[in-house]
C-alpha positions in Angstrom: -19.7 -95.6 -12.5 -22.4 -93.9 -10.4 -19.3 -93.1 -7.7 -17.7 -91.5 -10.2 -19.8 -88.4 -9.8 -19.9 -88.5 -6.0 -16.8 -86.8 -5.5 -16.6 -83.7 -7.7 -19.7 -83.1 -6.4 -18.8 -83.1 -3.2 -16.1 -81.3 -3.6 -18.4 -78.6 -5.5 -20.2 -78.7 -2.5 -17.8 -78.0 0.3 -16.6 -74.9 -2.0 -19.9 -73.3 -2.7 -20.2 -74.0 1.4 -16.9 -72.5 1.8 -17.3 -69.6 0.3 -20.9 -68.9 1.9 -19.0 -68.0 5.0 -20.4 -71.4 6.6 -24.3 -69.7 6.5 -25.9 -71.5 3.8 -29.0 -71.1 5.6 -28.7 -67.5 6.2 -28.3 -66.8 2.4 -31.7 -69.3 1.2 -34.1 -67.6 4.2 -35.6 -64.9 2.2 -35.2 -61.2 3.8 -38.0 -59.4 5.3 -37.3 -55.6 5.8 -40.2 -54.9 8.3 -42.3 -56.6 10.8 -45.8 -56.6 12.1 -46.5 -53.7 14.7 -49.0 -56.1 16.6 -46.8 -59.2 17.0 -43.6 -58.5 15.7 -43.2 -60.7 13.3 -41.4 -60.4 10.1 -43.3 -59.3 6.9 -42.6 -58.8 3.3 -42.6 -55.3 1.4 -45.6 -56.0 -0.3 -47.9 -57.8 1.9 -51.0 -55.3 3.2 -51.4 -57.9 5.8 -49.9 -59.8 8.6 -50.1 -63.6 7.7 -49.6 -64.3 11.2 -52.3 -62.2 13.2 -54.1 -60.3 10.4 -53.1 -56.4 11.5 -53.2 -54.1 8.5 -49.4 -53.2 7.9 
């Protein structure tokens, strides 16, 4: 019974990862539009301050 369900969703699966262009893990990192001056590394819109090394942004 439980195998019953295996398939579709497998097959929902593959689709959903078909369609992505194969770069499901592209499209679920979230997107940050700027980066620290200091070290460069990425930083949300909102943040005042780097997570990583502290510099105001």
């Amino acid at each position: 019974m439980f195998l019953m369900w295996i398939v579709p969703l497998l097959l929902i699966g593959f689709a959903v990862y078909a369609i992505s262009g194969n770069k499901l893990v592209t499209v679920l990192k979230p997107v940050a539009d700027r980066t620290c001056p200091q070290c460069n590394q990425a930083a949300q819109n909102n943040w005042k301050n780097c997570p990583h090394c502290g510099q105001a942004l």
